[in-house]
ZATOR-645394 format. One record per residue: residue in one letter; x negated, y negated, z of N, C-alpha, C in turn. Coordinates in steps of 0.2 Angstrom, whole numbers, padded with zeros to 4 digits, always signed. Each point is the difference from the previous one (the first is absolute). Layout:
REM ZATOR-645394
AXYZXYZXYZ/...
***
This chain:
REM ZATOR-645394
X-0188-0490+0600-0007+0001+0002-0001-0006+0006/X-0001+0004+0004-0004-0005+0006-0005-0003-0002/X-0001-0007+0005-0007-0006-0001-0001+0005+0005/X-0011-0002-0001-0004+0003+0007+0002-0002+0007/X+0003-0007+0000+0001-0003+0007+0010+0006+0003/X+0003+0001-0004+0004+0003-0002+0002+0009+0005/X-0007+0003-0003-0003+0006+0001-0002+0001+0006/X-0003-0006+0001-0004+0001+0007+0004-0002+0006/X+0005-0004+0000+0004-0002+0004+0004+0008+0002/X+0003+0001-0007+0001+0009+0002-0004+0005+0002/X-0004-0002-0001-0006+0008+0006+0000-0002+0007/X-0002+0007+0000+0001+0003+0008-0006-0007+0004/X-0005-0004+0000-0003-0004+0001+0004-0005+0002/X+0006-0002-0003+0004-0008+0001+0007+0003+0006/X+0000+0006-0001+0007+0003+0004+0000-0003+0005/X+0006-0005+0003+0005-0003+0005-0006-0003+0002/X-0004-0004-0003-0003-0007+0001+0004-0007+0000/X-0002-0005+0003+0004-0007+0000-0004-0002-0004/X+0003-0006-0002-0003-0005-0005-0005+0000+0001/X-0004-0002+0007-0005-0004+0001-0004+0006-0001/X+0001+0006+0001-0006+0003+0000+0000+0002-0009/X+0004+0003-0004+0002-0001-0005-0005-0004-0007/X+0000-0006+0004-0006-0005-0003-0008+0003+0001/X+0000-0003+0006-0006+0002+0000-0002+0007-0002/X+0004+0005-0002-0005+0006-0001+0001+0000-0007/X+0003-0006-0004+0001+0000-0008-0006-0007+0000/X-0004+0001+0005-0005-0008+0000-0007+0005+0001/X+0001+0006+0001-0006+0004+0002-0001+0004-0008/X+0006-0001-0005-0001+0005-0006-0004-0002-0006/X-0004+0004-0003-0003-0003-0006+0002+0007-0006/X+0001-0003-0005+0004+0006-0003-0006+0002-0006/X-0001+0006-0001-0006+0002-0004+0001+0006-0006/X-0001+0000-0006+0001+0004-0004-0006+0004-0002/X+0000+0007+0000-0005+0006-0002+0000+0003-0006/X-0006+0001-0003+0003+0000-0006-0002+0011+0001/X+0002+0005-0004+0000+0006+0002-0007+0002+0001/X-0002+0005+0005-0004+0003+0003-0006-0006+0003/X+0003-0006+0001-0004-0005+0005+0002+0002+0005/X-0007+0000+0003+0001+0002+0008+0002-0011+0003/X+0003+0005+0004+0003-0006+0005-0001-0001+0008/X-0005+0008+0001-0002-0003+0008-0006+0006+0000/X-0005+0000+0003-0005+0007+0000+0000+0001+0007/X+0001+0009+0000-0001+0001+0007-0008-0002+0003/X+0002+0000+0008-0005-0004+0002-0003-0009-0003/X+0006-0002-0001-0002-0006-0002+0004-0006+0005/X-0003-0005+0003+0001-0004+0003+0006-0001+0000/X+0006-0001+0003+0009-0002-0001-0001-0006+0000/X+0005-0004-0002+0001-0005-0001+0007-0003-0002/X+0002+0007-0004+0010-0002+0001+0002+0008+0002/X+0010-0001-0002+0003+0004-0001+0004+0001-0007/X+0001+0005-0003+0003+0000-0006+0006+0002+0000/X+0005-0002-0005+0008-0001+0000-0001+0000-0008/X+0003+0008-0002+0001+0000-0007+0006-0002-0003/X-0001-0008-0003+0004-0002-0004+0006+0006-0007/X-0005+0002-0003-0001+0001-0008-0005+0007+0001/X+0003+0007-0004-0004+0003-0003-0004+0003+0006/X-0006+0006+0001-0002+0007+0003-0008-0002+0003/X+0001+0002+0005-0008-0001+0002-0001+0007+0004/X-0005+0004-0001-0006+0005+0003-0003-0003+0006/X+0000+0006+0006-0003-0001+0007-0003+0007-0002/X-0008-0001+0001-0005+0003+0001-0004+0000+0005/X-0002+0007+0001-0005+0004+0005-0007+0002-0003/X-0005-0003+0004-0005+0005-0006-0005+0002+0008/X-0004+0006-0004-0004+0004+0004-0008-0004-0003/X-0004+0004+0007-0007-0003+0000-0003+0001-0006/X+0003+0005-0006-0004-0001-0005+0002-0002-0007/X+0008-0004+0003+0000-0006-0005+0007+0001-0005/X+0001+0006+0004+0006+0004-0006+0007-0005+0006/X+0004-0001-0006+0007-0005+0002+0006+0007-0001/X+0005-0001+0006+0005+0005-0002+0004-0007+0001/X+0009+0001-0004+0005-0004+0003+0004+0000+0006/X+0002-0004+0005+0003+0003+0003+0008-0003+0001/X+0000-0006+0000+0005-0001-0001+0003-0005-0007/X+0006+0001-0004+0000-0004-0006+0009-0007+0003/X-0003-0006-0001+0004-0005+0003+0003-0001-0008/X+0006-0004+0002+0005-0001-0004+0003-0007+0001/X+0004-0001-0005+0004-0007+0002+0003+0000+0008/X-0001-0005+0003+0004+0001+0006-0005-0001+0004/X-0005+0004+0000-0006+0005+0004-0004-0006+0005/X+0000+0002+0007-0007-0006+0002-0006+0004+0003/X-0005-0001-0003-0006+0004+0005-0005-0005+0001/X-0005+0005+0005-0004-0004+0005+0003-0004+0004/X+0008+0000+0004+0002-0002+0003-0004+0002+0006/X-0002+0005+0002-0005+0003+0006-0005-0003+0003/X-0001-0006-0005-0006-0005+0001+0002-0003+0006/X+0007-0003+0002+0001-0006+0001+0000+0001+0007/X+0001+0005+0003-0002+0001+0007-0006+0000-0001/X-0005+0005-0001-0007-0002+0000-0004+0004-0004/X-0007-0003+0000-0004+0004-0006-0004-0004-0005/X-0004+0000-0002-0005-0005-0003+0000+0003-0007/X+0001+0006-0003-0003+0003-0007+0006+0006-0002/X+0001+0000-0008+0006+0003-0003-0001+0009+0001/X+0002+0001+0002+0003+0008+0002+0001+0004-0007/X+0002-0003-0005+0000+0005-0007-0002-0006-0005/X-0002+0003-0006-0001-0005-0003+0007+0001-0006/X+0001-0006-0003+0008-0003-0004-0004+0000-0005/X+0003+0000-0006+0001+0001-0007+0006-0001-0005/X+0002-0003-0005+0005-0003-0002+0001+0006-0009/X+0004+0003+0005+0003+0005-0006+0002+0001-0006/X+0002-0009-0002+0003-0001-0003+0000-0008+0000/X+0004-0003-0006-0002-0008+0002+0005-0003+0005/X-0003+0000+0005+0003-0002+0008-0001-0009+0000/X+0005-0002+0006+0001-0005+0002+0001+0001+0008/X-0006-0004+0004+0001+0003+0006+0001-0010+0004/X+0003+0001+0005+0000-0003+0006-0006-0002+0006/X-0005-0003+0000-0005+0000+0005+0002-0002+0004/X+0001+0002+0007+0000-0005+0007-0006+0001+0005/X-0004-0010-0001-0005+0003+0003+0002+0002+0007/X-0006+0004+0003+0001+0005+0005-0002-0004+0005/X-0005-0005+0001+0000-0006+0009+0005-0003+0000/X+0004-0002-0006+0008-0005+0000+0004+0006+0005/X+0002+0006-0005+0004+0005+0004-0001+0000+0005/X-0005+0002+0002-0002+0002+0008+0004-0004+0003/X-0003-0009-0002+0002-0002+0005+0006-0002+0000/X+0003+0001-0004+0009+0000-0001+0004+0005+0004/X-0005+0008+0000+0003+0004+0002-0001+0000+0008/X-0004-0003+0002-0001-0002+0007+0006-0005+0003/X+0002-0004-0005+0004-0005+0004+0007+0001-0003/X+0003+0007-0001+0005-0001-0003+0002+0008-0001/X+0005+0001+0005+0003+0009+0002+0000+0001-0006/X+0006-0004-0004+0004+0004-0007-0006+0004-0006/X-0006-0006+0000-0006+0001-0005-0004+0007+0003/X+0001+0000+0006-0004+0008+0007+0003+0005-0005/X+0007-0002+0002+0005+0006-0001-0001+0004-0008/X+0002-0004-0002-0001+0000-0007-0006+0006-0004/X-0006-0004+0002-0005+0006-0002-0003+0005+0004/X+0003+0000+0006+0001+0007+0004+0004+0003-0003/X+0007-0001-0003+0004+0004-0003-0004+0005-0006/X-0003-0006-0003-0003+0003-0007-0006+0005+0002/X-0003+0000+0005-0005+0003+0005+0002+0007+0000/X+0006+0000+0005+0004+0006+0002+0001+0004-0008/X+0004-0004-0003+0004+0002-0007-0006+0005-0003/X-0007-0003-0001-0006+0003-0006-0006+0004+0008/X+0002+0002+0006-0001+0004+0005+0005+0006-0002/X+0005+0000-0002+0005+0006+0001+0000+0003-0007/X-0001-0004-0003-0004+0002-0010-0005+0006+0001/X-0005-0004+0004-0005+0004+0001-0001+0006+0001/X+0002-0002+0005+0002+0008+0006+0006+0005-0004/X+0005-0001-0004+0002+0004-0004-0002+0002-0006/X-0006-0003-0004-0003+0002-0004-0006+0005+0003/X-0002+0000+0006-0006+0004+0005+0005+0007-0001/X+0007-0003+0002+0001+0009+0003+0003+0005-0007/X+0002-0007-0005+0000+0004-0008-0006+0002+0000/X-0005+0001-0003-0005+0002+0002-0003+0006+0005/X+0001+0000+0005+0000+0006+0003+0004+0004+0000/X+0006-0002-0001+0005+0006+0000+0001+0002-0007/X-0003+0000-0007+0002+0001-0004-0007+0000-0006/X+0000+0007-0003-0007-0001-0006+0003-0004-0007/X-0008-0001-0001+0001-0004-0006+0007+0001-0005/X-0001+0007-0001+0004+0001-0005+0008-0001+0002/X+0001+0001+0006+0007-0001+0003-0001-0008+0000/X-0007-0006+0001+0003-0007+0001+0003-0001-0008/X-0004+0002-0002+0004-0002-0009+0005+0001-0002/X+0002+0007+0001+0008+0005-0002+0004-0006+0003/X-0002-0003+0009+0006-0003+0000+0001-0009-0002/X-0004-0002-0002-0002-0003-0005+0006-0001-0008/X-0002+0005-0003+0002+0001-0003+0010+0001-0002/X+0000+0003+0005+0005+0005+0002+0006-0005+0001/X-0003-0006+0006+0006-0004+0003+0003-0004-0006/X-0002-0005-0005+0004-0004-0006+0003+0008-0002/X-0001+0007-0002+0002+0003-0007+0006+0003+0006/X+0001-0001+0004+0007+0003+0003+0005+0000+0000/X+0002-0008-0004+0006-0003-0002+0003+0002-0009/X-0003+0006-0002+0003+0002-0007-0006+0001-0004/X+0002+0000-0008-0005+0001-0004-0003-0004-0004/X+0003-0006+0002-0001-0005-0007-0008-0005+0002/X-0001-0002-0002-0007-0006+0001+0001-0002+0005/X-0004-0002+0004-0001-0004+0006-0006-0001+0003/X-0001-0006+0002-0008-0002+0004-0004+0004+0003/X-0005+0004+0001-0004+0007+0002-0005-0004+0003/X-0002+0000+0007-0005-0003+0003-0006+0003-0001/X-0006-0004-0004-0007+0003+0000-0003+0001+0007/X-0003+0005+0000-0005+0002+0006-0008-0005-0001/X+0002-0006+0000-0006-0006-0003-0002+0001+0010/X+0003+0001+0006-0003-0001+0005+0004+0005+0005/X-0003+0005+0003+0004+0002+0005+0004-0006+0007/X-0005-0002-0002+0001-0004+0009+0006-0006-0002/X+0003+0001-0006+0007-0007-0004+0001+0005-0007/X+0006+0002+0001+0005+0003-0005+0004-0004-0005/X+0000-0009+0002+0003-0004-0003-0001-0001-0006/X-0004+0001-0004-0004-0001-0006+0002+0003-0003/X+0006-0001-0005+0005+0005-0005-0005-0003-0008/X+0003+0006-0002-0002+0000-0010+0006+0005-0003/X+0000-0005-0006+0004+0002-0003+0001+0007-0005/X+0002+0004+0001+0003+0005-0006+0005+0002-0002/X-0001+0002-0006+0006+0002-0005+0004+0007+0002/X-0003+0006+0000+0000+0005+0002-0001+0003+0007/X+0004+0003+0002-0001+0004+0004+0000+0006+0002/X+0002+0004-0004+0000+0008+0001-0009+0002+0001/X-0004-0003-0002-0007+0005+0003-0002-0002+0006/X+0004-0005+0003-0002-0003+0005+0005+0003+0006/X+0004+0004-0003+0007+0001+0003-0004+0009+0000/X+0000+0002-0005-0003+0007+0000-0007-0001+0006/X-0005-0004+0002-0002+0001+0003+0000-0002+0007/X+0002-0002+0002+0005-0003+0006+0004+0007+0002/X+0003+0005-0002+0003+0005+0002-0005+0006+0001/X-0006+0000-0002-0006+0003-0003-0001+0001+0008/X-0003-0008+0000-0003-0003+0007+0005+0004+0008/X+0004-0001-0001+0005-0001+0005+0000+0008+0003/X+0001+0004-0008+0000+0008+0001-0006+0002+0004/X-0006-0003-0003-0004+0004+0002-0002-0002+0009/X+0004-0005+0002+0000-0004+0007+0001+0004+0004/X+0008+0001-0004+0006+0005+0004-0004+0007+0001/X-0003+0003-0005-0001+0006+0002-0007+0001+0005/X-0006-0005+0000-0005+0000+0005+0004-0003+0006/X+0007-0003+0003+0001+0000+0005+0003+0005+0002/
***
């Protein structure tokens, strides 16, 4: 089991950093635990860091003018978001929610800047992450357009049960916009019976 300082040093955040810069953005961290369904940023709310999921799930939510919250993307170990801040912007873009009992990473976000200002590796670094959750996006948009509901879940469903018949991890359809969100089942076959259900009836409307 990795320490926090451990895990960080391994994200995409610390990659082909020197020492010197190394420190200071482990001088810029405050480490924070969530306990489940605490919110941990509200859209439209002033920024003031970036998050780096230590530990455990957190929720990115959209909501409309009348208040209803959809999810749209679900973060995991590993995960950094609101890195979008650090070029520019004053206020969070989705609001964060903690799925589970998480352990997050805060980096305030006027340290970053100004680290990311004086320092290519640290630029690079969350442009990478920038591009990386850009190309997510855009290929969640064209799932979506290219394919109905009923076809996003078949494939869904479909991709773990294609390696044989026995038990295996079945991704919940908890968000379109992030399939990473697995749950666990015992069984397969009704899931398997409708998954070829789905597929048929795909094949014969195309």
């Amino acid at each position: 089991m990795f320490t926090e300082n451990e895990m960080l040093l391994r994200s995409e955040l610390f990659e082909g950093l020197d020492a010197d810069a190394v420190r200071s953005m482990l001088a810029l961290v405050e480490l924070r635990t969530f306990a489940v369904s605490e919110r941990i940023a509200a859209e439209g709310q002033r920024a003031s860091q970036v998050f780096y999921v230590v530990r455990g799930l957190v929720r990115l939510t959209k909501a409309e003018s009348g208040g209803r919250e959809a999810d749209v993307c679900v973060c995991e170990q590993g995960d950094t978001f609101a890195e979008y801040l650090v070029p520019g912007g004053d206020v969070y873009a989705q609001g964060a929610w903690a799925a589970d009992i998480t352990e997050l990473a805060l980096f305030d976000l006027s340290g970053l800047r100004q680290l990311a200002a004086e320092n290519s590796g640290v630029q690079r670094n969350v442009m990478r992450i920038m591009a990386r959750h850009l190309l997510g996006s855009l290929e969640c948009i064209a799932g979506d357009r290219l394919h109905t509901a009923a076809q996003r879940v078949a494939k869904l469903l479909c991709e773990p049960l294609s390696g044989g018949d026995g038990p295996g991890d079945v991704p919940a359809a908890l968000s379109e916009a992030d399939s990473r969100w697995k749950a666990r089942t015992r069984s397969r076959g009704p899931l398997a019976r409708l998954c070829h259900a789905l597929q048929c009836g795909s094949s014969r409307k195309g």
